[in-house]
C-alpha positions as CSV (number, residue, x, y, z in Angstrom):
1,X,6.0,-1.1,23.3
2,X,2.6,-1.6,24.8
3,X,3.8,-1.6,28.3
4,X,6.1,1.3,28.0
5,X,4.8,3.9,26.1
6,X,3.2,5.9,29.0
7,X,1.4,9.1,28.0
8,X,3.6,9.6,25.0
9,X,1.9,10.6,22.1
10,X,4.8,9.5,19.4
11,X,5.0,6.5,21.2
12,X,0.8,5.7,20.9
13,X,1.2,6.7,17.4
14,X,4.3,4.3,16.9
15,X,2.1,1.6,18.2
16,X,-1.2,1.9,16.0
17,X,1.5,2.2,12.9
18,X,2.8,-1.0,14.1
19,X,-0.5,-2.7,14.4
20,X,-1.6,-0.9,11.0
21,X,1.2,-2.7,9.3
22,X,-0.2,-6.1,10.1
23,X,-3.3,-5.0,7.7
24,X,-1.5,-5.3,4.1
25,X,-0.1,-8.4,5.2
26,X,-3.3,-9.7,6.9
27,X,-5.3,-8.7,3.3
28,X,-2.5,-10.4,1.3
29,X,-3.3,-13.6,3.2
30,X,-6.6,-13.6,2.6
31,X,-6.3,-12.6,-1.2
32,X,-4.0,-15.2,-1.7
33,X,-6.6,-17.8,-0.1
34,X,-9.6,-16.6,-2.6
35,X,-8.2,-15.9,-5.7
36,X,-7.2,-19.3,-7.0
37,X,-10.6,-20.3,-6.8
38,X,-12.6,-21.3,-9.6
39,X,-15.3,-19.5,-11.2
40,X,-18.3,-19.6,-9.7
41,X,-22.3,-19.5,-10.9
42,X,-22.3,-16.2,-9.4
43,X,-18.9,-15.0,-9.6
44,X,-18.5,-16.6,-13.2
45,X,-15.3,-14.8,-13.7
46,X,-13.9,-15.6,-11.1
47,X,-11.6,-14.2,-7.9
48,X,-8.6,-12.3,-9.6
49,X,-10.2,-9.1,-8.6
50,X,-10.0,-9.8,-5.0
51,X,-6.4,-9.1,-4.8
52,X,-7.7,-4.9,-6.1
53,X,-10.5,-5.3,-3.1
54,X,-7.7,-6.0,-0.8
55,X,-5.1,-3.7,-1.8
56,X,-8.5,-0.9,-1.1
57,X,-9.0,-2.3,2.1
58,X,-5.2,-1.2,3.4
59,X,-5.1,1.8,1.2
60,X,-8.6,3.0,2.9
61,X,-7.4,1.5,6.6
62,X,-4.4,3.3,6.2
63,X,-6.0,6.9,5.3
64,X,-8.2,6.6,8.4
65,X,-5.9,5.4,10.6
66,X,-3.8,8.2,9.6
67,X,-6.2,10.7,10.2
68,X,-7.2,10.0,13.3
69,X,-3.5,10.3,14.7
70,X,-3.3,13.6,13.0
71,X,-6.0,15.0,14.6
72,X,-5.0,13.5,18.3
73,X,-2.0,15.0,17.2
74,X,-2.6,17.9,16.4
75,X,-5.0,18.9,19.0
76,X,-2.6,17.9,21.8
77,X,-0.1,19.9,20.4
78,X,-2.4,22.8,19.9
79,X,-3.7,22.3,23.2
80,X,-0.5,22.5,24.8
81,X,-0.9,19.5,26.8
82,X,2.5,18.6,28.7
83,X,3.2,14.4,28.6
84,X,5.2,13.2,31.6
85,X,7.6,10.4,31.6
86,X,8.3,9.5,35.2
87,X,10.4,7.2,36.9
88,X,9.7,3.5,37.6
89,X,10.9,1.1,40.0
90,X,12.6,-2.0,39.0
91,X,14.3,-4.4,41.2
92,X,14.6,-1.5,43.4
93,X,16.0,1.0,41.2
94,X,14.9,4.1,40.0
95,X,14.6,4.2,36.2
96,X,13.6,6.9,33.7
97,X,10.9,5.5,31.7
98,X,12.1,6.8,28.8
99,X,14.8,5.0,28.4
100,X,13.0,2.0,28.2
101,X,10.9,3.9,26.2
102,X,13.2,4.1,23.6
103,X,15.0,1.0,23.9
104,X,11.2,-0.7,22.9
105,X,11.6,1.8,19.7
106,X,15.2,0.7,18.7
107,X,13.8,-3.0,19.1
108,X,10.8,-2.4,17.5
109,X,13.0,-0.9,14.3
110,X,15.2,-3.9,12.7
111,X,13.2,-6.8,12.0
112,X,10.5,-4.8,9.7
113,X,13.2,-3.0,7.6
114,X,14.8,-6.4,7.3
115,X,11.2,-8.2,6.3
116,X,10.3,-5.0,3.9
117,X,13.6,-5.2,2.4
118,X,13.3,-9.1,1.8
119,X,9.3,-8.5,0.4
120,X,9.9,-6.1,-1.5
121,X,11.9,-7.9,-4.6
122,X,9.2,-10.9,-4.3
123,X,6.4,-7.8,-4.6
124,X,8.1,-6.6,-7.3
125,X,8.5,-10.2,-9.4
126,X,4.5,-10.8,-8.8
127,X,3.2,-7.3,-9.9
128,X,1.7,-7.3,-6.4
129,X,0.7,-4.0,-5.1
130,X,-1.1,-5.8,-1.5
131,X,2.6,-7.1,-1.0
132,X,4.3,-4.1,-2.1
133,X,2.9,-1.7,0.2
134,X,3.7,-4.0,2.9
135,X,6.8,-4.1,2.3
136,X,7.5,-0.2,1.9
137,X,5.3,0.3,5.5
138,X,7.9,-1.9,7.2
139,X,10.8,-0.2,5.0
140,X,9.8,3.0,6.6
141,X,8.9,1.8,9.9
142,X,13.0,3.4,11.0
143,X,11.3,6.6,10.4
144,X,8.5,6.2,12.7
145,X,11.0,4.6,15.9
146,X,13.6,7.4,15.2
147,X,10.6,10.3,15.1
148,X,9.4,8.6,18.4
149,X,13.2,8.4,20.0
150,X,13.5,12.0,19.0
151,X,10.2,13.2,20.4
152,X,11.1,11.2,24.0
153,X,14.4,12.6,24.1
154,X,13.0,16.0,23.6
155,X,10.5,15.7,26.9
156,X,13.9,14.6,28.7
157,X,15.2,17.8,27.7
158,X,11.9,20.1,28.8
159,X,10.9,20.2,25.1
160,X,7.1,19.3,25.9
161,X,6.0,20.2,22.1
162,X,8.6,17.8,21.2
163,X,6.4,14.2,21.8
164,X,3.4,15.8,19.5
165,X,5.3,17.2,17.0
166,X,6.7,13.6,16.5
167,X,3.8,11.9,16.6
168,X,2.3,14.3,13.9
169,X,5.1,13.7,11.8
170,X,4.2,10.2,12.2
171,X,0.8,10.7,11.3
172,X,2.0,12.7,8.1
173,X,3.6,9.6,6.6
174,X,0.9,7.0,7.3
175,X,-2.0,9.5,5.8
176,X,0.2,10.6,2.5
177,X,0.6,6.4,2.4
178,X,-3.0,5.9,2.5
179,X,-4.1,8.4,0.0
180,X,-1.3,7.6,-2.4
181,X,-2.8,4.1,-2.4
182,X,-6.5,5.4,-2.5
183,X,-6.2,6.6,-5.4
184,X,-4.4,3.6,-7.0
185,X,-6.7,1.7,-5.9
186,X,-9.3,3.7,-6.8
187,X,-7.8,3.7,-10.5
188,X,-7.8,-0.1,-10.9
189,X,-11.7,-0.8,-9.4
190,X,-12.7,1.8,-11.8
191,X,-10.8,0.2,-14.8
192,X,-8.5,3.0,-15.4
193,X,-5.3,2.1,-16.8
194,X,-3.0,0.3,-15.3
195,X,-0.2,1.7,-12.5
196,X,3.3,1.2,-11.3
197,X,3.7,-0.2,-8.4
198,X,6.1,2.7,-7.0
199,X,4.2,5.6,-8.2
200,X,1.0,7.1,-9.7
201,X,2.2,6.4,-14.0
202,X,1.1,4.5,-16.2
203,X,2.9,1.2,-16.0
204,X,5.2,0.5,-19.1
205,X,4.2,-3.4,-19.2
206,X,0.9,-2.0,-20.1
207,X,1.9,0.7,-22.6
208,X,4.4,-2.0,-24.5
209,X,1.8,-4.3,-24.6
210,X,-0.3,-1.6,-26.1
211,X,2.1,-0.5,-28.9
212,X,2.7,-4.5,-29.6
213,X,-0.7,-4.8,-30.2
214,X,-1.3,-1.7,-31.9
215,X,1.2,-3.1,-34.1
216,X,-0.5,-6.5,-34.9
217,X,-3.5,-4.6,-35.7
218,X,-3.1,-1.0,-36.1
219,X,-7.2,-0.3,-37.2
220,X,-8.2,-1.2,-34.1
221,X,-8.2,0.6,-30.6
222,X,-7.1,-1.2,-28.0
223,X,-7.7,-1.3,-23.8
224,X,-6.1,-2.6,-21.5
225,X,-6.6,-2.7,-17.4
226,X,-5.4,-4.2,-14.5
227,X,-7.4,-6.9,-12.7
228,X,-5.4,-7.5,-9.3
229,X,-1.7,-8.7,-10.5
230,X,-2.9,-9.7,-14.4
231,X,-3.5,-7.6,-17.6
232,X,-6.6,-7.7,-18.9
233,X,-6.6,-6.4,-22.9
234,X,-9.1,-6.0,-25.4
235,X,-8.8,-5.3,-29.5
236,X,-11.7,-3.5,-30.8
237,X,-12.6,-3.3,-34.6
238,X,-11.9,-7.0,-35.2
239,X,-13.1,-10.5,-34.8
240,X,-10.8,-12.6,-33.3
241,X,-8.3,-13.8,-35.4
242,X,-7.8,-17.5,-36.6
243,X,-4.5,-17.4,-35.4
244,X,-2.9,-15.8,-32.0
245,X,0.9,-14.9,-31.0
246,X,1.7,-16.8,-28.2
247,X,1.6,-14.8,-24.6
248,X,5.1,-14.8,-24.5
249,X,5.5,-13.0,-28.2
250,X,2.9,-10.6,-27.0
251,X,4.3,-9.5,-23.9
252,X,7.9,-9.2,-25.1
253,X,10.4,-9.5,-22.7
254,X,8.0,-8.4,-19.8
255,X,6.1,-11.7,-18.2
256,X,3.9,-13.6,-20.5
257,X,1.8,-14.8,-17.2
258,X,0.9,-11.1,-16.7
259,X,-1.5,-11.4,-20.2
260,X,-4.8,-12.9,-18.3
261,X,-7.1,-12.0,-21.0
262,X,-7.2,-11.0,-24.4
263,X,-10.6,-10.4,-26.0
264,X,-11.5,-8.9,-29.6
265,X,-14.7,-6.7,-30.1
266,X,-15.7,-6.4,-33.8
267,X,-16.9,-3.1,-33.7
268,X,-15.5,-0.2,-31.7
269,X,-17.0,1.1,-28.5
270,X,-18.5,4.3,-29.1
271,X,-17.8,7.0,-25.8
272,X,-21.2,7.7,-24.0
273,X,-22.6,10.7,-24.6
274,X,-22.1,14.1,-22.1
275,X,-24.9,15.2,-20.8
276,X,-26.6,18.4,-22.5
């Protein structure tokens, strides 16, 4: 794609998406890498959390990323600046470089919809949001190489505007992406409850694990957050009991390795006071 994208905007865009896409994956690798580790004397709870830090790296990646094609974007297209796509000689012929342009766009489509498609049931079975949006990048990668065929084919016809208006739909997708996951990211640093992984709820592991434990103990008020793929919960208003339901019995039918940590807090955290 390197080679044959010219001075097409789409296709410049269509090449930093496909470099961005590497991020997740790259982030995933390393997450995987450091969060087995054992507790350390300055990390004493250990690495669980840097599978959140990585999932904020892509989401924050992604948003500037996306920005910056928006503007470039943008300002080529409000510039009216006309791309060219000449010819180019190959074994002696004369060849539009757009078709080789898009050719590079059609290849460049099938295998991530095929690996996004294959991630995105393992993401799903290991509460991974990293992996997730990994997959659902390459998933919509088709958009990105059909946006870039159109806005080619559409400088073929004399449609100059056509290339830049691609290539800012482009950069539309990749910046809602990034914010999207900003703010779930965002959400699970700062403790808040925690999220699907297609969407901005409330997960429903984490709310029937509330009402189970509510159950158990229905004096007590009870929290629960998300610490990279595990649930972290805590009971407060009682000491902890003598004896425990098993992980499985408190999670149900939902995975019992999701339940990294259940604490008890004998007296209730009070909310801190608003500023007069």
């Amino acid at each position: 794609m390197y080679f044959t994208m010219g001075a097409s905007q789409a296709m410049q865009s269509a090449l930093i998406e496909d470099f961005l896409s590497l991020i997740p994956a790259i982030t995933w690798l390393v997450a995987a890498r450091f969060e087995p580790r054992a507790p350390t004397e300055k990390y004493p709870y250990g690495f669980v959390r840097v599978n959140s830090l990585a999932f904020l790296v892509s989401a924050v990646a992604l948003a500037l990323v996306g920005t910056f094609v928006f503007y470039e974007s943008a300002s080529t297209l409000l510039m009216g600046e006309h791309p060219t796509v000449p010819p180019v000689s190959i074994l002696g012929q004369d060849i539009w470089l757009g078709w080789l342009m898009i050719a590079a766009l059609v290849y460049s489509i099938f295998p991530p919809v095929i690996l996004g498609h294959k991630k995105q049931p393992v993401a799903q079975r290991l509460r991974d949001k990293v992996l997730h949006t990994d997959a659902l990048m390459q998933k919509a990668d088709w958009q990105t190489g059909l946006a870039g065929i159109l806005g080619i084919v559409g400088i073929g016809l004399g449609y100059w505007w056509a290339d830049s208006a691609a290539a800012l739909f482009i950069a539309v997708s990749i910046l809602k992406d990034g914010i999207d996951n900003v703010r779930i990211a965002s959400a699970e640093l700062l403790d808040g409850a925690p999220r699907q992984l297609e969407g901005k709820d409330i997960s429903g592991e984490a709310k029937r694990l509330e009402k189970r434990l509510l159950d158990l103990w229905p004096d007590c008020e009870v929290r629960i957050r998300e610490s990279g793929r595990y649930l972290f919960a805590s009971v407060e208003g009682m000491t902890t009991p003598d004896q425990l339901p098993p992980a499985k019995e408190l999670m149900g039918g939902d995975p019992a390795w999701r339940l990294g940590r259940l604490t008890f807090s004998p007296d209730k955290k009070d909310e801190p006071a608003s500023a007069s």
